[in-house]
C-alpha positions in Angstrom: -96.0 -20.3 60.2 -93.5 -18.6 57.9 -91.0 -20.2 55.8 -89.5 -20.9 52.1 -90.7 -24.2 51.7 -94.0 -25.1 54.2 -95.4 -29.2 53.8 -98.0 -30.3 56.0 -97.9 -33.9 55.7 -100.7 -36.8 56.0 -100.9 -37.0 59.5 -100.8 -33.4 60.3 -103.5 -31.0 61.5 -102.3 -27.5 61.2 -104.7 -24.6 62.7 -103.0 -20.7 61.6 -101.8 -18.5 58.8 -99.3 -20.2 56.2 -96.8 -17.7 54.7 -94.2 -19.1 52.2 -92.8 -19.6 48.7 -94.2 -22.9 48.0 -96.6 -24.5 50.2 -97.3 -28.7 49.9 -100.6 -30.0 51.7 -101.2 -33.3 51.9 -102.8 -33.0 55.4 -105.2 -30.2 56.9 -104.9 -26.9 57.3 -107.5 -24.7 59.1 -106.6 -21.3 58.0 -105.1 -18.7 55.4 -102.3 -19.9 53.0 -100.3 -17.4 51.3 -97.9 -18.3 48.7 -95.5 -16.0 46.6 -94.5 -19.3 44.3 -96.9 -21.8 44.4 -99.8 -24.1 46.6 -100.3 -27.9 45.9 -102.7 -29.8 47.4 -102.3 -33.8 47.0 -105.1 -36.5 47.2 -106.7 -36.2 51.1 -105.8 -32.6 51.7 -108.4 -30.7 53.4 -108.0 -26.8 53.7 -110.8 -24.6 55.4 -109.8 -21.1 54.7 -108.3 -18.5 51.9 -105.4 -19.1 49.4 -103.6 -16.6 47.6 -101.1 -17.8 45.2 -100.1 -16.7 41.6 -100.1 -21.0 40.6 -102.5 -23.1 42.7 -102.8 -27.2 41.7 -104.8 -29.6 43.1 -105.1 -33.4 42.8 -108.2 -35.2 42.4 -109.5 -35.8 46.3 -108.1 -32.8 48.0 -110.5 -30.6 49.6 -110.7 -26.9 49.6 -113.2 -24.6 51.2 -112.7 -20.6 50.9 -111.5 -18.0 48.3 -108.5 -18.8 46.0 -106.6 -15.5 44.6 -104.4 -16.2 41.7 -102.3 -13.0 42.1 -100.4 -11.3 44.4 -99.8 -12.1 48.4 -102.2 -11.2 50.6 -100.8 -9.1 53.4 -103.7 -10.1 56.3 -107.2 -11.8 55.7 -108.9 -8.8 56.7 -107.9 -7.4 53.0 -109.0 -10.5 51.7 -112.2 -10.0 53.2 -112.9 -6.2 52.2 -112.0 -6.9 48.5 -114.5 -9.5 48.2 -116.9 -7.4 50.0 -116.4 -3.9 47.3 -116.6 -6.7 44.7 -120.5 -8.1 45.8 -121.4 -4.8 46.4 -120.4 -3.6 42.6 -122.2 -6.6 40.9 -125.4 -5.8 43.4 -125.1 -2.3 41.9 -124.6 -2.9 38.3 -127.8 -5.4 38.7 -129.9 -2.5 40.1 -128.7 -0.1 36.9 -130.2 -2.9 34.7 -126.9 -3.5 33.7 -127.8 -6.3 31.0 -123.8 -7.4 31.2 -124.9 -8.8 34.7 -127.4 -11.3 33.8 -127.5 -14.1 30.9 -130.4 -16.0 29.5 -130.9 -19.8 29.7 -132.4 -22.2 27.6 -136.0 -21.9 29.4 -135.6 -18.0 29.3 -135.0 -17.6 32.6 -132.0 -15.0 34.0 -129.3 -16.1 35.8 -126.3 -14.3 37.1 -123.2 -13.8 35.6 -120.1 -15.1 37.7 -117.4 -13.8 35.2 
């Protein structure tokens, strides 16, 4: 679905890609949203899939499951998906250089990985 201004209301159930300026969910969405502007997503909205906005909000009891990007648009999922992939496989590598920048200590002395 493209379009300037995308809402997916309540009592909607919207399976696809997403492609707009600003895009409102207050219902669900199984699939990519893509945003040049902005993504909201009220109380009770449920998305299953990517989002790629530069401004991304969300109320207290929405739902999101998948990868935000704050930056850029993407231009298919398949990019998406092969930058997250060269991403693991650099923090796999810089762990097997004994990188120390990709592990931190705890309080018990144990290592944990870095996310940031």
């Amino acid at each position: 679905m493209r379009g300037k201004f995308v809402l997916i209301d309540s009592n909607t159930s919207f399976k696809g890609a997403i492609i707009a300026e600003k895009v409102i969910v207050e219902g669900t969405v199984e699939g990519e949203i893509n945003a040049s502007e902005h993504v909201l997503l009220k109380k009770g909205a449920v998305v299953n899939g990517p989002i790629q906005t530069p401004r991304f909000l969300c109320e207290e009891g929405s739902k999101h499951k998948g990868l935000i990007r704050l930056d850029g648009v993407i231009e298919n999922e398949n990019n998406l998906t092969s930058s997250v992939s060269r991403i693991e496989e650099g923090s796999d590598e810089q762990k097997k250089e004994g990188d120390p920048s990709s592990s931190t200590s705890t309080e018990e002395g144990k290592s944990s990985k870095r996310l940031w």
